[in-house]
MARBA-399103 format. One record per atom (N, C-alpha, C, O, CB): residue in one letter; x, y, z. Coordinates in steps of 0.2 Angstrom, whole numbers, plus 5000, padded with zeros to 4 digits. Each point is the difference from the previous one (the first is absolute). Glycine has a CB too. Example, Ala and Ser with C-alpha at 12.3 -4.5 7.8 and 13.67 -1.06 7.14 Angstrom:
BEGIN
A506649725039;A499650065000;A500450065000;A500549995003;A498649955003;S500750114990;S500450065001;S499650055003;S500350065001;S500349914989;
//
This chain:
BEGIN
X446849524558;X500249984993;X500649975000;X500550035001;X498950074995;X500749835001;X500549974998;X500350014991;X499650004996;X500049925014;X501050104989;X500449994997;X500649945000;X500049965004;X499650154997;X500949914992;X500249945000;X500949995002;X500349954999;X498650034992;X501350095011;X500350015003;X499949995009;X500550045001;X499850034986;X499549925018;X499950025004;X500549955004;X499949944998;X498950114998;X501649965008;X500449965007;X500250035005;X500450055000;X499849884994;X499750035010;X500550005006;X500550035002;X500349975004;X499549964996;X500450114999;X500750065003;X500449995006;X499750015005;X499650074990;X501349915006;X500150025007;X499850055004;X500149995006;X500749964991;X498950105002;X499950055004;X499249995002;X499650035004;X501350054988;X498949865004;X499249994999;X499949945006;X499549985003;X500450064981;X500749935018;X500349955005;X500250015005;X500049965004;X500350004989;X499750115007;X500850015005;X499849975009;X500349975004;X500050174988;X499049915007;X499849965006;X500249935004;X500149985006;X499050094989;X500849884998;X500049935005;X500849985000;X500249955003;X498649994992;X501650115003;X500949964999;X500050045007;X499950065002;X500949944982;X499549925020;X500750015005;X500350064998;X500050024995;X500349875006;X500050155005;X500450064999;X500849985003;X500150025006;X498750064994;X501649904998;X500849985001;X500150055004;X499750064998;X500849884990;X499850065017;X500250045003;X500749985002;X500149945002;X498750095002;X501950024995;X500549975004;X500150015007;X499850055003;X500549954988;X500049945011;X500249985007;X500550055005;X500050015006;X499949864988;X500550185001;X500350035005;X499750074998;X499850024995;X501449905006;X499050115006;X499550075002;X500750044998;X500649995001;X498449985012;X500850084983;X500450054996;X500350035005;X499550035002;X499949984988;X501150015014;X500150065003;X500850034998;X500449984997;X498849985014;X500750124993;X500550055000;X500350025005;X500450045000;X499249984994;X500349945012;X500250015006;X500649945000;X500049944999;X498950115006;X501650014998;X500749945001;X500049975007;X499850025005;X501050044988;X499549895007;X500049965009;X500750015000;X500449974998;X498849925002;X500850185006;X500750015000;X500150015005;X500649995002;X499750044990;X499249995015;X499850005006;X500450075002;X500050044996;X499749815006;X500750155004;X500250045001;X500850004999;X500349955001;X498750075005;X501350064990;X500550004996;X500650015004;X500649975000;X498650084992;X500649995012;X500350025006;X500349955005;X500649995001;X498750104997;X500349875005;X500149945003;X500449954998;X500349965003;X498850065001;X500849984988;X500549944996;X500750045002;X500449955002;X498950004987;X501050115012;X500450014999;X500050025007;X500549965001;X499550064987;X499949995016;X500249995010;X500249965002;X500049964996;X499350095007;X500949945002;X500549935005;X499250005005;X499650045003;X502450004999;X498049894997;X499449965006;X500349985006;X500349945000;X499150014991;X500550085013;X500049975007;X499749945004;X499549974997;X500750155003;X499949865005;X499649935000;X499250025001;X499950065000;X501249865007;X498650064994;X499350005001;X499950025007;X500349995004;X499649934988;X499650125009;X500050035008;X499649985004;X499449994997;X500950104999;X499849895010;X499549955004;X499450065003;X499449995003;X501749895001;X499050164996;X499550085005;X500150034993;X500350004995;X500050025020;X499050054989;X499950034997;X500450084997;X499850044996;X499449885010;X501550094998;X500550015003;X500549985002;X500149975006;X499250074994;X501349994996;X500649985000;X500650045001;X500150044995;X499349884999;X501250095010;X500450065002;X500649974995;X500249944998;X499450105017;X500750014984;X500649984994;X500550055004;X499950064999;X499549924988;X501050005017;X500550055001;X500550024993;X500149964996;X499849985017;X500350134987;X500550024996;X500650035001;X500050035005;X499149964990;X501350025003;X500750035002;X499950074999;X499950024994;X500849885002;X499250165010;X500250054999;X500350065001;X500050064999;X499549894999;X501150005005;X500750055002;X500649944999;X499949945002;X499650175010;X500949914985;X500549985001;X500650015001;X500150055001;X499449924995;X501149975006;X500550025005;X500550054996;X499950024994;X500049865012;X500650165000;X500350034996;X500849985006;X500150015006;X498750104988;X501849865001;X500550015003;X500550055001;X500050034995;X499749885002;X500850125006;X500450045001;X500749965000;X500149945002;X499050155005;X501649964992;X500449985002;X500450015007;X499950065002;X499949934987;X500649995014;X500250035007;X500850025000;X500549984998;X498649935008;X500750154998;X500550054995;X500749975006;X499949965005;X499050204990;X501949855004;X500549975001;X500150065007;X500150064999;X500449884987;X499450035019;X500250055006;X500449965007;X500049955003;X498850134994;X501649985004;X500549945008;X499449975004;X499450014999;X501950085005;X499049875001;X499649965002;X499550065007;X500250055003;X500949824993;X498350125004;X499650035005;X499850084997;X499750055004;X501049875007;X499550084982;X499650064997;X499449974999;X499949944999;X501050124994;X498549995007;X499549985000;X499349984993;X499549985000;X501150085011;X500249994983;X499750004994;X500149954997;X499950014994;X500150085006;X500249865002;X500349904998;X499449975002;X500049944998;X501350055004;X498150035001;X499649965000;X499649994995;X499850034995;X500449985013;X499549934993;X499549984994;X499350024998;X499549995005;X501149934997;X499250114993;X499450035001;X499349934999;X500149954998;X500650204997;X498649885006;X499649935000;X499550024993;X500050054996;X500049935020;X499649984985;X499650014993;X499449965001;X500149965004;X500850064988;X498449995004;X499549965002;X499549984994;X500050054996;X500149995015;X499649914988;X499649984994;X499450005002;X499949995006;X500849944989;X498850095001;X499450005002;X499350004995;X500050034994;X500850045015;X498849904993;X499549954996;X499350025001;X499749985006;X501249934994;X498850114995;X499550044999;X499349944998;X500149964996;X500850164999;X498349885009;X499549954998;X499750044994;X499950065000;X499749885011;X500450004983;X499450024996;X499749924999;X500349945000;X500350194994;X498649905005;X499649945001;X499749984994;X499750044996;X500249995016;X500149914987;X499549984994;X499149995003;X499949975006;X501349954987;X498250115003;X499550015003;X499749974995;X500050024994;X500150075013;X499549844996;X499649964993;X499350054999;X499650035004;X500949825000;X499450154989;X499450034997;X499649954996;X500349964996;X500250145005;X498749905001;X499949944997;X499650044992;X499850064999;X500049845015;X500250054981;X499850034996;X499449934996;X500249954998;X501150145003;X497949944999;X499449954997;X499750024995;X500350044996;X499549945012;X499649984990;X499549994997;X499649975000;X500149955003;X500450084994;X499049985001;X499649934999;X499350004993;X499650045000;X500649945016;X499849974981;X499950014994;X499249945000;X500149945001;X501450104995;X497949995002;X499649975001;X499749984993;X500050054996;X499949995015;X499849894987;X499649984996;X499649985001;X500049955005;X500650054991;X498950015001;X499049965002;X500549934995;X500549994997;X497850144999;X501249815008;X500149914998;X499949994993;X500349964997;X499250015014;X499950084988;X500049984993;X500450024993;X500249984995;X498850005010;X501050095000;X500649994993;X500949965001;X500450014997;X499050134999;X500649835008;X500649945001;X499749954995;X500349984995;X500150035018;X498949984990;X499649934996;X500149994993;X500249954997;X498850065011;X500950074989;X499950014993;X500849984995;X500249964996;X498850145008;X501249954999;X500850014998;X500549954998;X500449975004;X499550115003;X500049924986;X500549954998;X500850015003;X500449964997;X498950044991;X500950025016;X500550015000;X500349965008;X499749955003;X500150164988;X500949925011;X500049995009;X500150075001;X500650024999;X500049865005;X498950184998;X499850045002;X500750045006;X500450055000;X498149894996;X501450005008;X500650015008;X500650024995;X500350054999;X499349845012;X500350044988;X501049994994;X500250064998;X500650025000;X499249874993;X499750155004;X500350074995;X500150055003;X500350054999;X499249924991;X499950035017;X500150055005;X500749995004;X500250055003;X498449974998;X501649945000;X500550005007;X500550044996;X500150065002;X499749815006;X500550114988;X500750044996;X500150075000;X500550045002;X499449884990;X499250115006;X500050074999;X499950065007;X500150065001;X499449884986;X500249995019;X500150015007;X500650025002;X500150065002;X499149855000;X501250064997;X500850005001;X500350054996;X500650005000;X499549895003;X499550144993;X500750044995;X499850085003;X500350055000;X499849864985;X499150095019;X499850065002;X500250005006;X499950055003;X499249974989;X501149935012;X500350005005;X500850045003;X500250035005;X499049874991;X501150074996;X500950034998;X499950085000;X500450045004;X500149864987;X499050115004;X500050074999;X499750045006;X500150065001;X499849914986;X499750005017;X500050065006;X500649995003;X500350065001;X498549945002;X501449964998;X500749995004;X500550034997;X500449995004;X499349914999;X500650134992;X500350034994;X499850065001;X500550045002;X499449894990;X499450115008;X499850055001;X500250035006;X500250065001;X499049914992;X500749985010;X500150055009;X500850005003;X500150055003;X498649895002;X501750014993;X500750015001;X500250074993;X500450045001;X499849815006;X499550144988;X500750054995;X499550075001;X500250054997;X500549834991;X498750125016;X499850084999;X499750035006;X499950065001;X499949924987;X500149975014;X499549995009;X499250014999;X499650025005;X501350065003;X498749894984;X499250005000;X499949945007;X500249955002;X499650084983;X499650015015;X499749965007;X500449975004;X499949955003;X499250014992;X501450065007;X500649945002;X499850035009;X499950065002;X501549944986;X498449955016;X500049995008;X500550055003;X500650004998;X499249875002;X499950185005;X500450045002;X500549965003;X500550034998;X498850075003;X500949855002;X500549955002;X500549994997;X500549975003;X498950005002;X500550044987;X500449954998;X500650094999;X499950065003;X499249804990;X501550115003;X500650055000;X499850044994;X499649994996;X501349935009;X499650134995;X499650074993;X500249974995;X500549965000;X499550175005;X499649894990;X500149964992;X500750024996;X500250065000;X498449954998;X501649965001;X500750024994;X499950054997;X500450055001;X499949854996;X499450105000;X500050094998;X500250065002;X500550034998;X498649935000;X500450035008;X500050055006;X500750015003;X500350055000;X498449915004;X501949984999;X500049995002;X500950034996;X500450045002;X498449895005;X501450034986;X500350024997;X500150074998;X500550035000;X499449874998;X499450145000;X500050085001;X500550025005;X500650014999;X498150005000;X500849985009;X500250045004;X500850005000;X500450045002;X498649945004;X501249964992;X500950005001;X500550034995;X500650005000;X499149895005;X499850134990;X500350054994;X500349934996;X500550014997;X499950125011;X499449814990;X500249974997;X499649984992;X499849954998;X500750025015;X499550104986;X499550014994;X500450024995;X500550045001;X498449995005;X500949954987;X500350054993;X499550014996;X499549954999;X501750004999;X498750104998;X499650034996;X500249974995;X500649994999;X499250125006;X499849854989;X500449994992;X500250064996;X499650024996;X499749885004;X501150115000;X500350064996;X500450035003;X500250054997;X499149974999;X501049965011;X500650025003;X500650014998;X500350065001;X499249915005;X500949974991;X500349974998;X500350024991;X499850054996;X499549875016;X501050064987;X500350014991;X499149964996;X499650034996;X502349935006;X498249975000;X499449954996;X499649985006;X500050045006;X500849894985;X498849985007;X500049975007;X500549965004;X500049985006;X499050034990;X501549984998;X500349965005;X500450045004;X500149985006;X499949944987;X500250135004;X500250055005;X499649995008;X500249975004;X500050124985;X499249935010;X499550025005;X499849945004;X499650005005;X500050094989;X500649855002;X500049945007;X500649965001;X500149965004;X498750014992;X501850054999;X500749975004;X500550014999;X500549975000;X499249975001;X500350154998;X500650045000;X500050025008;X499749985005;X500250074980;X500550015014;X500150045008;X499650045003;X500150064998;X500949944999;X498549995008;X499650025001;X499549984999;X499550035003;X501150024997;X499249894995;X499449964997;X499849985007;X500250005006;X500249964980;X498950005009;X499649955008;X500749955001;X500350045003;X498149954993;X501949975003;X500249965004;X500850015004;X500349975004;X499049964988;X500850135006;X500450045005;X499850025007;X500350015005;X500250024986;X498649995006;X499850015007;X500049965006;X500250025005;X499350034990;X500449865003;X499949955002;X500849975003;X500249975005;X498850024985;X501450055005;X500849985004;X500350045006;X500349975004;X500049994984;X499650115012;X500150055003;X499649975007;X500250015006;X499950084983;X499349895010;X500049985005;X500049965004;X499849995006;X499950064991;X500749905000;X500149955004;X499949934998;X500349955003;X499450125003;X500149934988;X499849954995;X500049974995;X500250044995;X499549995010;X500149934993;X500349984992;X499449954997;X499749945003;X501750065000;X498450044991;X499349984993;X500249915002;X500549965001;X499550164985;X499249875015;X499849935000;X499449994994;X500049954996;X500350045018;X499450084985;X499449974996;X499650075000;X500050055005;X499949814998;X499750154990;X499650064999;X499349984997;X499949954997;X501150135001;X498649965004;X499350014997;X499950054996;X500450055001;X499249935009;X500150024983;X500050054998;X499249994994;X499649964998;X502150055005;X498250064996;X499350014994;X499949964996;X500449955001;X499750144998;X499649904996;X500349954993;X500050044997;X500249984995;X499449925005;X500250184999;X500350064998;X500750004998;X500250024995;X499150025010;X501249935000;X500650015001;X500249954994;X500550024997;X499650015016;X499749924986;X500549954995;X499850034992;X500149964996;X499749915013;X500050164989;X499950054995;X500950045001;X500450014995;X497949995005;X501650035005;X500750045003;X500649965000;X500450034996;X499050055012;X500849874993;X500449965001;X500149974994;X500649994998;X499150025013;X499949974985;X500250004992;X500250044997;X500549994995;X498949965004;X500450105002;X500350074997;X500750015001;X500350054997;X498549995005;X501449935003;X500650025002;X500649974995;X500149944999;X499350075014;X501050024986;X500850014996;X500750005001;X500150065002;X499349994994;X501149915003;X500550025001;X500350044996;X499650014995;X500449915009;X500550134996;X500450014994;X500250024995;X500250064997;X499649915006;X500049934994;X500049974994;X499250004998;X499949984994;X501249965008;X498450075001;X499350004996;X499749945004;X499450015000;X501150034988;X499949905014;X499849945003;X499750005007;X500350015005;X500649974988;X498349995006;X499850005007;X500349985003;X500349944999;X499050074999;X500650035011;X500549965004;X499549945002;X500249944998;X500550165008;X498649914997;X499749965005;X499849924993;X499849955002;X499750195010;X500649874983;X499449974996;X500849954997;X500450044997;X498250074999;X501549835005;X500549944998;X499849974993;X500549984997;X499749995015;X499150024986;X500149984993;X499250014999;X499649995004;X501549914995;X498750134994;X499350035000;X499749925000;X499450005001;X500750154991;X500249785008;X499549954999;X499749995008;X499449985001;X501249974987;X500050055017;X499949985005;X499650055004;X500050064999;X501049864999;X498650045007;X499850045007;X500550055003;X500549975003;X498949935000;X500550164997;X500450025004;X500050025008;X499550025003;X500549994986;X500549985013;X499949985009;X500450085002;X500650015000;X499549805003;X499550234998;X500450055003;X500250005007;X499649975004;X499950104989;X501149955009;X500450005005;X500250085001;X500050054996;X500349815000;X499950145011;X500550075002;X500549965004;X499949975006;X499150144995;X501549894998;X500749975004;X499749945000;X499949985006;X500650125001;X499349874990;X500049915002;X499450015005;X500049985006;X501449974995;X497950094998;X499749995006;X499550024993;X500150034995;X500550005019;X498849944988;X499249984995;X499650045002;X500150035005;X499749864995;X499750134995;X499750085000;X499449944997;X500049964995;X501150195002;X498349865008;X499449985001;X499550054996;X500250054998;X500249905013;X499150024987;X499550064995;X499449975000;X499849974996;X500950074997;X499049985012;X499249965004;X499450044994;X499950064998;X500649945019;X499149954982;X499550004997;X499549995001;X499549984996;X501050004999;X499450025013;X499450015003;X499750065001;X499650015005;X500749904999;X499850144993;X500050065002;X500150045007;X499850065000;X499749904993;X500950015011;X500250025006;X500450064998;X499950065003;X500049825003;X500650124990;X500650074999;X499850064999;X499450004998;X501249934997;X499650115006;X499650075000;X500750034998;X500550015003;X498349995008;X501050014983;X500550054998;X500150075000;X500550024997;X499549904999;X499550115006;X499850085002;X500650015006;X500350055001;X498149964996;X501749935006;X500250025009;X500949984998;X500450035003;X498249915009;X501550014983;X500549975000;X500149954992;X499649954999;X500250075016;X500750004982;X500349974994;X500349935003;X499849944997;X500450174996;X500149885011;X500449955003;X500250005005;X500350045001;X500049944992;X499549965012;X500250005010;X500649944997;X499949954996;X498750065015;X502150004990;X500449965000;X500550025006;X500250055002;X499649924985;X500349965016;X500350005008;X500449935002;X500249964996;X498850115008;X501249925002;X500249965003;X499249945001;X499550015004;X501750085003;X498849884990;X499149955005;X500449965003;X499649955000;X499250044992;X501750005010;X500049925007;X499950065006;X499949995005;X501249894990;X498950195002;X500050045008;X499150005003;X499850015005;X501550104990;X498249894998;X499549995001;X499849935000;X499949974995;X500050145002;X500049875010;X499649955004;X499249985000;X499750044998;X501250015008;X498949924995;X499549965000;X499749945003;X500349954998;X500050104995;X499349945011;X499749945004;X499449965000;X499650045000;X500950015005;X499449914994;X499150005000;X499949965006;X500349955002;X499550064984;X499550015016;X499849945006;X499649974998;X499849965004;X500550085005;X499149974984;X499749945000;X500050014991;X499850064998;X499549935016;X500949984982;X500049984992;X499350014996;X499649985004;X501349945000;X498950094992;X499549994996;X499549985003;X499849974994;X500850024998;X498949995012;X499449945001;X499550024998;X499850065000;X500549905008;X499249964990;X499450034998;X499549965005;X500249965004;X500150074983;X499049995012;X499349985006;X499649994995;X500050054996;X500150015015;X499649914989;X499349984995;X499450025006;X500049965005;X500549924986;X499250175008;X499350025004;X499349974997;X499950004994;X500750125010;X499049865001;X499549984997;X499350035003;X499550034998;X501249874999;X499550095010;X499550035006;X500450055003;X500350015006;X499149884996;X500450164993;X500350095004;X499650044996;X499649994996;X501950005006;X498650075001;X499750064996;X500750055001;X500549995003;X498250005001;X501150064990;X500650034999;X499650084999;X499550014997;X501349874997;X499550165011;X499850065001;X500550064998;X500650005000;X498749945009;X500250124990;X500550044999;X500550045005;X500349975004;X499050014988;X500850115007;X500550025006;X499750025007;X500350025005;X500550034986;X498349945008;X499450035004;X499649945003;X499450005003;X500450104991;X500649855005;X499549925001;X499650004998;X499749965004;X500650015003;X499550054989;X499349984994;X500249954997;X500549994997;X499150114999;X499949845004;X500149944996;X500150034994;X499750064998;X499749865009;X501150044989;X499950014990;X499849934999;X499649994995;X501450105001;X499249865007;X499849924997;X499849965005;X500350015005;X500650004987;X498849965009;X499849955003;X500149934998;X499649974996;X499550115007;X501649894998;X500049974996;X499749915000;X499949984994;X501150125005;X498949875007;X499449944999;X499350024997;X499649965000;X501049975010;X499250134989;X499350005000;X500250044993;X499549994996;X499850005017;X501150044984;X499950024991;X500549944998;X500250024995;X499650135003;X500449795004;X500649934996;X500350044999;X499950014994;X499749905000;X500750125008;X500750024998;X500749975005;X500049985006;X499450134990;X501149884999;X500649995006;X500450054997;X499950014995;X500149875010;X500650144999;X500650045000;X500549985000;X500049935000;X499550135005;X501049954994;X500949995000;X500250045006;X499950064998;X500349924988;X500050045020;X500350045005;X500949984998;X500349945001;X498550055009;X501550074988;X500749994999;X500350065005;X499750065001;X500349904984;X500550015019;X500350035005;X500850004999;X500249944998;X498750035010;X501650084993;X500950004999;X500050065005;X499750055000;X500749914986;X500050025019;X500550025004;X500650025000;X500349955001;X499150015003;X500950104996;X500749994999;X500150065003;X499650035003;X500749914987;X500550085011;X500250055002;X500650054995;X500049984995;X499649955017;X500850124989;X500850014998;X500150085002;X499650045002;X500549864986;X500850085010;X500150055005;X500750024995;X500149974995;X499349985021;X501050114986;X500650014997;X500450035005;X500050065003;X499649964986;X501049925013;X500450015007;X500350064999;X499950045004;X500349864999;X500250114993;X500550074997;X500449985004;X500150065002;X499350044995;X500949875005;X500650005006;X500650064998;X500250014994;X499649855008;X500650165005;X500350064996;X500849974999;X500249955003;X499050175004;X501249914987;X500449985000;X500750064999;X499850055002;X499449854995;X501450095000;X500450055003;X499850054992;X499850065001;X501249865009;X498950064983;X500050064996;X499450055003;X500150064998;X500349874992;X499150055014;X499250065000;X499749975007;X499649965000;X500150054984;X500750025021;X499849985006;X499650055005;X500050005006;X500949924992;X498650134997;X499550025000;X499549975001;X499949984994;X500550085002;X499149935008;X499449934995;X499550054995;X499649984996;X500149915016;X500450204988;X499350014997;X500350034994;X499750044996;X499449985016;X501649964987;X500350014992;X500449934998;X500550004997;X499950155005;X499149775000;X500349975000;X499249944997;X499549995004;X501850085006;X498849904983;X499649965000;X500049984992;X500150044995;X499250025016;X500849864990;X500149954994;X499650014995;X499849944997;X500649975011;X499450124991;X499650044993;X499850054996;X500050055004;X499649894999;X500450074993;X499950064997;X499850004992;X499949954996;X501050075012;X498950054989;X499350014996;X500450024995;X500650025000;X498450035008;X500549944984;X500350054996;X499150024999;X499549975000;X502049984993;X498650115006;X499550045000;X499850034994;X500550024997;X499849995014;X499050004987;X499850054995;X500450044997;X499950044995;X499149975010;
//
């Protein structure tokens, strides 16, 4: 039955309209790779798989020579010796490999590779992040995780130690006294993003926040002239640790082979029982194979304030 109202509707259309799609892929993932390694000293590149680092761990000790007539025997000079301890950087390789059937490349308005390689690399940082600042999965070779390692050395503060926080990160006895006591001096910290809520909060006084310069601008928090990091990859674990702030030129780093990729066409990809999962010329699929090799280490070399090595180590925690 016609009527004389009767037309076409967009909704009655919808089917035949183009659908506009925009060009850029929404995401929430930051490209910040690893946090930690921005902030570490890079050694040259390592030609093996293994590398020895000699470190300093005795040092000299002089005397004076006491005033005696000639052919007393207590005018002689006493001796002393320096002595230099291996520690070794052990490359770990770190993969993946990421498979797509042909046709959905064929289909895909997009560059499919393009949007994967970034997000390759950022899950790359964060294992790398993970295994130095806590020891997940980390290669029994490699050195114990900062965490672990600032513990054992008693270079920990509870938040609430202290008067405030600033108390408890740079008053007497705060984290960066631990850092000095032993030997060292704040280059740079990691911290929650919990913490920048705390650090706003914080007051002189007069009422005036310290860390916050003008409510228009960015604010760049600092401790002594040194940058306090706040990773958004989820790597931070704030249950274990509010803030690792330390020396980082003391944590070291190497790599012996950089980011690379392999385009597979004719492989199979099995799992940890060598059961095939893909067959990849016979379902069209190809893969991406991403491979990074690196190593790091923390010399600690001993020096005259804390020439203990196991009460002696360029970082330290503020803690739960």
């Amino acid at each position: 039955m016609t009527d004389y109202n009767g037309i076409i509707s967009r909704s009655d259309a919808g089917a035949l309209m183009p659908e506009e799609v925009s060009r850029a892929i929404i995401q929430n993932v930051p490209a910040q790779g690893s946090v930690v390694l921005k902030l570490a000293r890079r050694l040259p590149n390592m030609s093996r798989a293994q590398q020895r680092m000699p470190v300093l761990s005795a040092l000299p000790i002089a005397y004076f020579v006491n005033e005696a007539p000639q052919g007393d025997g207590s005018a002689v000079k006493k001796v002393t010796e320096v002595q230099w301890a291996n520690k070794y950087l052990d490359v770990a390789e770190i993969a993946v490999i990421v498979p797509i059937p042909e046709n959905v490349l064929d289909d895909a308005d997009y560059d499919i590779w393009g949007e994967i390689r970034p997000l390759i690399e950022d899950a790359i940082g964060k294992v790398v992040d993970d295994a130095i600042l806590y020891g997940h999965n980390a290669p029994t070779a490699w050195p114990t995780n900062i965490v672990t390692a600032a513990t054992s050395a008693a270079n920990n503060v509870a938040l609430g130690t202290g008067n405030d926080l600033y108390d408890d990160l740079l008053g007497e006895g705060g984290v960066v006294s631990k850092i000095e006591d032993d030997g060292y001096f704040l280059t740079g910290a990691i911290a929650a993003m919990s913490m920048r809520a705390k650090f706003r909060g914080l007051r002189d006084n007069d009422g005036v926040p310290i860390f916050t310069g003008s409510p228009q601008g960015t604010t760049q928090y600092q401790f002594d002239g040194a940058p306090v990091a706040f990773p958004r990859s989820g790597v931070f674990d704030p249950t274990h640790a509010l803030m690792i702030a330390g020396d980082f030129n003391q944590l070291v780093y190497s790599i012996r082979q950089d980011i690379s990729y392999k385009m597979l066409t004719e492989a199979v990809i099995t799992d940890s029982s060598k059961a095939i999962i893909y067959n990849l010329p016979q379902e069209d699929m190809v893969a991406m194979r991403v491979t990074f090799r690196m190593a790091w280490q923390v010399p600690n070399p001993i020096n005259y304030l804390q020439p203990t090595e196991g009460s002696r180590y360029p970082f330290a925690l503020l803690t739960p």
